[in-house]
N, C-alpha and C positions, 0 to 999 in steps of 0.2 A: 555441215551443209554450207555451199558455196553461196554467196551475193547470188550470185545467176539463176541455181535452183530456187534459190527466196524467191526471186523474180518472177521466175516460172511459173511455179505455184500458185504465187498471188494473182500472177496475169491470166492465167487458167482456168482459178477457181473465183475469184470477182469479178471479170471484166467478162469470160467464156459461157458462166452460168447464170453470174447475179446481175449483171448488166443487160441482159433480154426481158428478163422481169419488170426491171428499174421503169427501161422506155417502157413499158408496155403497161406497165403502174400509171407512169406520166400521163401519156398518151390517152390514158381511158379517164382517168380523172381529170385530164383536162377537158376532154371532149362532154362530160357531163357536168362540167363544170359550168364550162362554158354555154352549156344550153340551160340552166338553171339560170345563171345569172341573166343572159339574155330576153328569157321568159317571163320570168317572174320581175326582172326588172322592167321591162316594158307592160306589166299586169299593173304594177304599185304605177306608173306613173298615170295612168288612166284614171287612179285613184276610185275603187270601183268600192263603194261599200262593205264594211265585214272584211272581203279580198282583204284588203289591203291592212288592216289592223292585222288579219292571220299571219300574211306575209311579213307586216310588221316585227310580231311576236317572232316570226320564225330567225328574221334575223338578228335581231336583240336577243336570242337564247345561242346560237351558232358562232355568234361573234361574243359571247359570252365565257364561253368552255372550251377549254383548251382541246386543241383537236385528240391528244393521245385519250383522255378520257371517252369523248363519246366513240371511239376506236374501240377502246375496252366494254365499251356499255354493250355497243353493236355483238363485238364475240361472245359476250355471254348470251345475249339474246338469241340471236340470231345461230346455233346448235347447229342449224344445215347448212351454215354459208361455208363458203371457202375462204382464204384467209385472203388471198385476193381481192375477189369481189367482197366482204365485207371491209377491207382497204379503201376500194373505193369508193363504196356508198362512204364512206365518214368522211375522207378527204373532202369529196366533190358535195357534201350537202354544208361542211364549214368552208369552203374556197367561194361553192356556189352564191353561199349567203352577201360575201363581201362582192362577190364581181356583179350579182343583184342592184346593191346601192352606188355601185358605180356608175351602172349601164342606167339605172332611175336619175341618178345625176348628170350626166349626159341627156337625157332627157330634157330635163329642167332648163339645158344649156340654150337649147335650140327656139329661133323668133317662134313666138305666140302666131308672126304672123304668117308661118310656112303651116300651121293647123286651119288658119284664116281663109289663104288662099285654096286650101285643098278643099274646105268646107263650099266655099264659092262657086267651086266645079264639080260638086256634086259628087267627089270619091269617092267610097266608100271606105270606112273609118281602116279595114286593114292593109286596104291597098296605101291610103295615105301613110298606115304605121310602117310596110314593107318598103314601099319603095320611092318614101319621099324622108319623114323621119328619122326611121332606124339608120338608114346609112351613112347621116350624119352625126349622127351618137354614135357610132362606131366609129368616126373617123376623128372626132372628139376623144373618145374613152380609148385609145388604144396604146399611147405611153400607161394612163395608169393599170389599164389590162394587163399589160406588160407585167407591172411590177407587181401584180398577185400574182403572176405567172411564175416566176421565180420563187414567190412565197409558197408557191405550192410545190414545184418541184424540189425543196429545201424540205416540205411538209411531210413527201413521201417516206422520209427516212424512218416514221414511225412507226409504218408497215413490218419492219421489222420487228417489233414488239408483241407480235402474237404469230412470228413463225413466219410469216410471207417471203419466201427465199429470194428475196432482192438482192442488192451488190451488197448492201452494209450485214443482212442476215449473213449469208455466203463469209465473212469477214469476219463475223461474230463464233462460224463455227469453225474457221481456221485458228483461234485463240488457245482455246487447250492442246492442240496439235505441236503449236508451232510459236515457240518463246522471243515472240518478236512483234511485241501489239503497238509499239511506235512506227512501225515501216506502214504497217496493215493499216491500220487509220490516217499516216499519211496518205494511201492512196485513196483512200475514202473523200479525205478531205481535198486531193488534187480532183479527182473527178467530178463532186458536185461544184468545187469551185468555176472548173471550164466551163460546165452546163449554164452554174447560176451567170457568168461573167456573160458568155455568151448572148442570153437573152438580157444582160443590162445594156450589151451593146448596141443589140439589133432596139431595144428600146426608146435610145437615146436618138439611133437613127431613124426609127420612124415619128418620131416626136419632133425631128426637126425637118422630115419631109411633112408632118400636119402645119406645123406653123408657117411653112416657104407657102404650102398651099390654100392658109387661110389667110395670113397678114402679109407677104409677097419678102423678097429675098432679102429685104433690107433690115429683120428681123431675125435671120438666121445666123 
């Protein structure tokens, strides 16, 4: 078999089959991700009785265990899930747990007296969280959002461990086929390299458009 067929096949069968998966793995875990950590981060920093000890607990056990383990806990449990969505309930409940203490730190970040002022004027406590608080927490937490972001799209590669036909599964079942497992994980590893690079870049540059916009150019 020629270079070119190698090529072929590999581009065909990881990039044609296992690479719609891949985003679509990302893409859903990140989006529940990201509403967990948002949620529940703005729950703990209200600091609401019981809440937030639970919360607490939740993330001190998620950030505890390594995510392929409760991946495995979930498939046995869980008999009717798909390999999918039980992928992503595990990713997005250990990504969630960290992007949670992120978005509560960000919190922390922001004047006592932007709470002061909204109290003063009679908001009401969600309106103050939507749309005076939370937007500066996010504009605070979005380099290191970023950089679970990457952790997570690096995270998905675990999904392959219980059959999820993503690009690295797709790659895993090309190995008895085809006597050539250094080209096939090179590609593996050029692909999530560009993703993970990618989002270190767009990180680095939204981390220096937050700083030009909080401390002015002479900073950047």
């Amino acid at each position: 078999m020629t270079m070119q067929d190698r090529y072929i096949i590999v581009v065909k069968t990881m990039l044609g089959q296992g690479m719609p998966m891949t985003l679509k793995l990302i893409g859903a875990c990140l989006l529940f991700s990201l509403l967990i950590g948002i949620v529940f981060g703005t729950i703990r920093s209200l600091k609401i009785p019981v809440v937030d000890q639970i919360l607490g607990l939740y993330a001190v056990v998620c950030r505890g265990i390594p995510t392929i383990i409760v991946l495995l806990f979930f498939y046995a449990t869980l008999v009717r899930g798909t390999q999918f969505w039980i992928s992503v309930l595990s990713i997005s409940l250990v990504e969630g747990a960290y992007m949670m203490e992120i978005v509560k730190g960000g919190f922390l970040s922001v004047d006592k007296g932007q709470w002061e002022a909204a109290k003063a004027l009679n908001l009401p406590l969600i309106h103050t969280i939507v749309y005076i608080v939370l937007p500066q927490v996010m504009l605070v937490t979005i380099p290191a959002l970023i950089g679970q972001i990457v952790m997570l799209v690096k995270g998905t590669s675990v999904a392959a461990t219980i059959g999820c036909m993503d690009v690295l599964r797709r790659a895993q079942l090309l190995l008895p086929k085809y006597s050539y497992p250094l080209e096939i994980y090179a590609y593996i590893l050029v692909i999530f390299f560009i993703m993970c690079h990618f989002l270190t870049w767009l990180g680095k540059r939204l981390e220096r458009t937050v700083v030009k916009r909080i401390m002015g150019d002479k900073y950047v």
